[in-house]
N, C-alpha and C positions, 0 to 999 in steps of 0.2 A: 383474519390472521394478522401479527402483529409484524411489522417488516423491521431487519435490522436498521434502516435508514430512516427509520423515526428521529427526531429529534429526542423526545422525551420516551422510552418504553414505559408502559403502564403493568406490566407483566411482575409481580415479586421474582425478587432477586434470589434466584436461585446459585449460588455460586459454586465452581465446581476447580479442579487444580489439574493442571495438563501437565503434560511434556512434550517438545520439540524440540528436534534436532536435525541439525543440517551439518556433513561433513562429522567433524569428530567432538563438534559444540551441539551440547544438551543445555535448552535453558527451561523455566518454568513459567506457564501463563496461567494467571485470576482468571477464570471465563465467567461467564453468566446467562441467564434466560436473557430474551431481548438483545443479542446481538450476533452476528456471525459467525456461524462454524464454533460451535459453544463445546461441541464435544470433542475437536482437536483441531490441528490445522488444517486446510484444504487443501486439497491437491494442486491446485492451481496457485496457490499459497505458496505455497512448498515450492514449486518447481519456478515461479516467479526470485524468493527470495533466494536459490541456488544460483539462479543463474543471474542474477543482478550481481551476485558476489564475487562470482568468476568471472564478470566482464566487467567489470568497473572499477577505476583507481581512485582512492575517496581523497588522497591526499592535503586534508585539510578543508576537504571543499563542505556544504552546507547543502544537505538530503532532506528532501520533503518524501514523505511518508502521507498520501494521499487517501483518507477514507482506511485510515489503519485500523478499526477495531478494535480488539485488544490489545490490538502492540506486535505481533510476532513480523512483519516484514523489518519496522523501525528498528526493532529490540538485535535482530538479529544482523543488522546492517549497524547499530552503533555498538556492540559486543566486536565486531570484525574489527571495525575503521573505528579505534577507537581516536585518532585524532578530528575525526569528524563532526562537525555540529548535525545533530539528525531531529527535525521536526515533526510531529505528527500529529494529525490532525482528521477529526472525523463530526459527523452532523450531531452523532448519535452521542447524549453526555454520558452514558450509562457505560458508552466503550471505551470514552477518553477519560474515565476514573479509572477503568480498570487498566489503561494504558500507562496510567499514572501507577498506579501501582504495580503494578508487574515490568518498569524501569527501574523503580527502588528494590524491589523485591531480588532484581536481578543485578544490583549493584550498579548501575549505570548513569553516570552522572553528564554522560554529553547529550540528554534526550531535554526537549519541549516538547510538550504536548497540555493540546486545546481544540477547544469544541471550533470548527467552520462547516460551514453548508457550501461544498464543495471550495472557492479562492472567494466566498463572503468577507471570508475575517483575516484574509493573507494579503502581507502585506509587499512582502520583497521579494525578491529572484534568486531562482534556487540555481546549482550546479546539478542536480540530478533531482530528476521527480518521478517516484516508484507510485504504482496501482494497482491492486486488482478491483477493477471498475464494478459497481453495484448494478450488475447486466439485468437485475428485476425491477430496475427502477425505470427502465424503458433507454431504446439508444438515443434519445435527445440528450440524457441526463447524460449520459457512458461519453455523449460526444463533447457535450462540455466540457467533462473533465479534460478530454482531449485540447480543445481550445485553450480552455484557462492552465494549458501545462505551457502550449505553444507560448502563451502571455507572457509567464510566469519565470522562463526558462533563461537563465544568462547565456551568452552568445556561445556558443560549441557546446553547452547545455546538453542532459543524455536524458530522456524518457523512457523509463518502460513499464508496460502493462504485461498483464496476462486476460487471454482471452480464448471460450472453448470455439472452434470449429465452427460448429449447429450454433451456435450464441452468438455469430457475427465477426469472427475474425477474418472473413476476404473485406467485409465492408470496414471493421475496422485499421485493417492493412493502408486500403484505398483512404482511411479519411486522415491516415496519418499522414501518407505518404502526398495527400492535397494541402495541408497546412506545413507539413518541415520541408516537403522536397525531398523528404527519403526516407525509407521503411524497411527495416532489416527481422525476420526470425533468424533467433540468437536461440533458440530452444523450440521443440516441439517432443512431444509425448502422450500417449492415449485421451488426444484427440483435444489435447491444448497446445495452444502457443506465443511463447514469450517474443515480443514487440518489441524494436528498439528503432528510434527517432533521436534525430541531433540536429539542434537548431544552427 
């Protein structure tokens, strides 16, 4: 089975045309075979980019978009904060064209997006760094991103992930609240929950 956290998918591109909406913004996503949540957005998606929207002031500040896949946390975090600089970046090239496209698609002109293997190809310090962590790729990997966010994070810097229950959310609770010194649920819902850390 082919994982969306491939660098290169070998799988034909199947392309297919969504719709997301959060609050009273409807946008549209390019999806494709070989990458995540191909047939809409996840739930844990979903309820991550809600509630990142409702707790965080973007005022100018510079969003990393961590393992974005097709785009819908970045897309709908730089459609909000449009004074924001919103980066995004993921392993997989197949998800950062279609991320790339479905910015332009959506008219969005405050987005980067590029391929990195988790902070490989990242270079500077973000004021906010959003996830929903690739929880099949094992918790080494999940924890990393956790580390390279702590790295990565300008000082009062806001982290948040999403993570289900059964999938390791008391460990990942505890591994946040071991590297920032503090760990906040800002959301939960059938049996997810949104993670929030400040450096």
């Amino acid at each position: 089975m082919e994982h969306y956290f491939n660098k290169t998918p070998i799988s034909t591109l199947n392309e297919a045309l969504i719709e997301g909406t959060i609050g009273s913004v409807k946008l549209h996503f390019h999806t494709g075979s070989g990458v995540f949540s191909r047939n809409g957005i996840d739930f844990g998606s979903q309820l991550l980019i809600e509630s990142f929207l409702n707790d965080y002031d973007s005022a100018g500040k510079i969003i990393l978009d961590l393992g974005c896949g097709y785009g819908p946390i970045g897309i709908f975090a730089a459609e909000k904060f449009r004074d924001a600089h919103i980066e995004m970046t993921d392993i997989n090239e197949r998800a950062v064209e279609l991320a790339m496209k479905n910015a332009d698609s959506n008219k969005l002109r405050n987005i980067e997006v590029y391929v990195s293997d988790a902070f490989s190809n990242i270079k500077r310090k973000y004021d906010a760094i959003v996830t929903n962590p690739p929880i099949r790729a094992g918790k080494k990997t999940v924890f990393s991103f956790y580390e390279g966010a702590f790295q990565h994070l300008k000082n009062n810097g806001s982290f948040y992930c999403v993570i289900q229950k059964k999938q390791g959310a008391e460990s990942s609770f505890k591994k946040l609240e071991e590297l920032f010194g503090n760990c906040e649920t800002i959301n939960r819902k059938s049996g997810y929950r949104v993670l929030k850390s400040i450096k």
